[in-house]
N, C-alpha and C positions, 0 to 999 in steps of 0.2 A: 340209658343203658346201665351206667354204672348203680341206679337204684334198684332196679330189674338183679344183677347179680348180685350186691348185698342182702335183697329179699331172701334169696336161692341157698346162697349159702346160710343164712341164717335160719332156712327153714331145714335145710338137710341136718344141721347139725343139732337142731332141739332132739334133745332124748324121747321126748312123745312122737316126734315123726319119725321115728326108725323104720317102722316097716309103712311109710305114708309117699314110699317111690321106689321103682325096681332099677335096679342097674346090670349089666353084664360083667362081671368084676375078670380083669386078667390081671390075675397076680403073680409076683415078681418071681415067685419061686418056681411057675412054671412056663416063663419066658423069658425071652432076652432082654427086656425091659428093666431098668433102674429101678422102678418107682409100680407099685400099682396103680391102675387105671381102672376107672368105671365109666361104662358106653352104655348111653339110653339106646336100649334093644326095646321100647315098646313104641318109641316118639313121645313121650308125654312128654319132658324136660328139654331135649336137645336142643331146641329153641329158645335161647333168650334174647330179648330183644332181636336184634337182625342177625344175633348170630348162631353158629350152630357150635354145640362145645361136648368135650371130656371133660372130665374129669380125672386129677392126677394125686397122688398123694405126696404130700411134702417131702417127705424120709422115706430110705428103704429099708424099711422094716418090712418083714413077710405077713408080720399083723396090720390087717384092715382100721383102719382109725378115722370116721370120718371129721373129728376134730380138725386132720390135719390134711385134708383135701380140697384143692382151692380148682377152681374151670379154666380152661386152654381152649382158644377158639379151634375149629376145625375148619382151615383155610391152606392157604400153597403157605403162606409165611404165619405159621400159628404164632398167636400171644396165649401169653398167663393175665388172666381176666383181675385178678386180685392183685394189685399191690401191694399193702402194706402186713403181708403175711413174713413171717420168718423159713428159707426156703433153703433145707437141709440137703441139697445136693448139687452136684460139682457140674457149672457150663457146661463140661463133655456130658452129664449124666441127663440134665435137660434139652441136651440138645438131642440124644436118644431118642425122648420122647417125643421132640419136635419133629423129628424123621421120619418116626412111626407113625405120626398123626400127619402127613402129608403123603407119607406110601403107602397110606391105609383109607386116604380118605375118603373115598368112592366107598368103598365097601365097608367104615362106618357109615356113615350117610343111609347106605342101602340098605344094614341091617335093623335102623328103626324102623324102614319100611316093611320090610319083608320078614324082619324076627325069626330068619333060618342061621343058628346058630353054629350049626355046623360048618354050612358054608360057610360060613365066616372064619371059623376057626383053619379051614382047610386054607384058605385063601391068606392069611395071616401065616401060615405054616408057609405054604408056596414063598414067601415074602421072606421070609426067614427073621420071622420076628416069635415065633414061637417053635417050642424043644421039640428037637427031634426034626428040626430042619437043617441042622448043621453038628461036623460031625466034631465029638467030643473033644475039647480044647482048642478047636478052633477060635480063633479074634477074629472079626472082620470090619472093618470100619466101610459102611453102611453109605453112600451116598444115590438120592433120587435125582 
């Protein structure tokens, strides 16, 4: 497993494979998420080894980096697939994403199948994980 995701990351991150895989990127700036995310929306990648993954980005910057993007399984209790990465964001901020990716996981899952992006987005809206699902200066602390 663990050569299977060193492969992965070390092939997304070569500068010659930039456009050599598609992702669905939700980015931070317009959702409630900490961190950007990128969902295989075609199935080519989402399987490594037995598991099924996101990917997250280290930092919350609103710039895309995939330097600094490391896989999150997509399970009820997600792991971060990399260990020995340097990982710019605070428990509560991972744990974010840990929430998202188990009240979302059905419908990632579904959208490498079925590649309707919309519904996805609508369905992710419904969840109040993206803008415009809750209303302006709201907090809400998130439990599935």
């Amino acid at each position: 497993m663990k050569k299977w995701i060193k492969r992965f990351v070390k092939y997304y991150r070569k500068p010659s494979n930039e456009f050599g895989w598609t992702a669905l990127s939700i980015h931070r700036k317009w959702s409630y998420l900490p961190a950007n995310i990128s969902i295989d929306d075609g199935g080519l990648w989402t399987n490594i080894g037995n598991k099924k993954i996101i990917l997250f980005q280290l930092n919350n910057h609103e710039d895309k980096d995939y330097n600094k993007i490391i896989p999150m399984s997509i399970e009820n209790e997600p792991e971060i697939l990399v260990k020995n990465e340097k990982i710019n964001l605070s428990e509560l901020e991972l744990t974010q994403i840990k929430e998202f990716v188990k009240g979302c996981k059905n419908e990632i899952i579904q959208l490498a199948d079925d590649n309707d992006h919309l519904k996805f987005f609508e369905e992710i809206k419904n969840k109040g994980f993206y803008k415009g699902s809750r209303k302006k200066g709201e907090i809400e602390k998130r439990r599935f």
